[in-house]
C-alpha positions in Angstrom: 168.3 -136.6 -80.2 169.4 -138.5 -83.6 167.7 -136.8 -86.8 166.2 -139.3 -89.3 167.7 -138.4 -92.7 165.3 -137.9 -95.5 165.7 -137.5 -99.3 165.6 -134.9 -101.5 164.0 -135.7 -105.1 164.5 -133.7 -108.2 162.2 -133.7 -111.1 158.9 -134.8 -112.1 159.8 -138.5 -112.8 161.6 -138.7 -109.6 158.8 -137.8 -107.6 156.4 -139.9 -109.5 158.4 -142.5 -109.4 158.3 -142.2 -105.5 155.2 -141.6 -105.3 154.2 -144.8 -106.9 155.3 -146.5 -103.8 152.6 -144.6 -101.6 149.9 -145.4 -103.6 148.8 -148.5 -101.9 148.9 -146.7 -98.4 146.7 -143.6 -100.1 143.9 -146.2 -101.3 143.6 -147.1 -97.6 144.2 -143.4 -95.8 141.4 -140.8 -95.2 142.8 -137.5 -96.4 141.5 -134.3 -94.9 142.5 -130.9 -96.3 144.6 -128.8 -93.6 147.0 -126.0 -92.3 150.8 -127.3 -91.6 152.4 -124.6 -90.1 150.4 -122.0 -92.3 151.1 -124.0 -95.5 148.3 -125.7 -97.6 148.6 -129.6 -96.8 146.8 -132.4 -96.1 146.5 -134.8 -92.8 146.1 -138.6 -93.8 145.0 -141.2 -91.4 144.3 -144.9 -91.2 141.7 -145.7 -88.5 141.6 -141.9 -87.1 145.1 -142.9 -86.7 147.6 -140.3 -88.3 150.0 -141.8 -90.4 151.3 -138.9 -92.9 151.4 -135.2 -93.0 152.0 -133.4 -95.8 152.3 -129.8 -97.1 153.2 -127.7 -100.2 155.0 -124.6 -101.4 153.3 -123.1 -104.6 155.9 -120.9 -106.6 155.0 -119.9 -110.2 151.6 -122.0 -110.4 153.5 -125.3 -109.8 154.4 -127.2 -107.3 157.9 -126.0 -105.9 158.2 -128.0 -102.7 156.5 -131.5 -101.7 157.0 -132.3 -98.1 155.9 -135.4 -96.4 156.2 -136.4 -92.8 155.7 -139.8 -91.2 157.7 -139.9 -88.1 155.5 -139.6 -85.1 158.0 -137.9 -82.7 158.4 -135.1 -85.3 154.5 -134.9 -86.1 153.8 -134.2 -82.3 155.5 -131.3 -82.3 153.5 -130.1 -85.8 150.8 -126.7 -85.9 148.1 -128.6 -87.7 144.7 -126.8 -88.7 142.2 -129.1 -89.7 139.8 -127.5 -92.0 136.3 -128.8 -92.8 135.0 -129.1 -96.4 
C-alpha cells in the first residue's frame, strides 16, 4: 500500500491562501453537516457523488485542526454520520 503524502499548513494566511484554490469546487459541491469519526465535519458531494470529507478539532474557541480528505480509497474506510438539518 503506498500512502499519498499530504501537507501540513501553518497559520491563518496559509490556510486561506489554500483554501482560495477550493473555492471554485465549493461553489459547485452540496455540503451536508456530519460526524467523521465523532468529529464535527462536513461531507461534500458533486452529483450525490462524494468528492471531499472534512472534519475539525475545536481547542480554545478556534479552530486548532482542519482536515480534508479527497482520496476515495481512504474515504471508504471513513465512520461518516450524516446528520439532517
Amino acid at each position: 500500500m503506498t500512502l499519498k503524502r499530504y501537507k501540513v499548513l501553518r497559520g491563518v494566511a496559509a490556510v486561506a491562501g489554500q483554501l482560495a484554490t477550493f473555492q471554485p469546487m465549493a461553489t459547485s459541491a452540496t455540503t451536508h453537516p456530519a460526524l467523521v469519526n465523532g468529529l464535527a465535519g462536513l461531507v461534500n458531494t458533486i452529483d450525490d457523488q462524494l468528492i471531499s470529507v472534512m472534519s475539525c478539532t475545536i481547542a480554545d474557541g478556534k479552530i486548532a485542526t482542519l482536515d480534508i480528505l479527497s482520496d476515495p480509497d481512504r474515504q471508504a474506510r471513513l465512520d461518516l454520520t450524516r446528520l439532517e438539518p
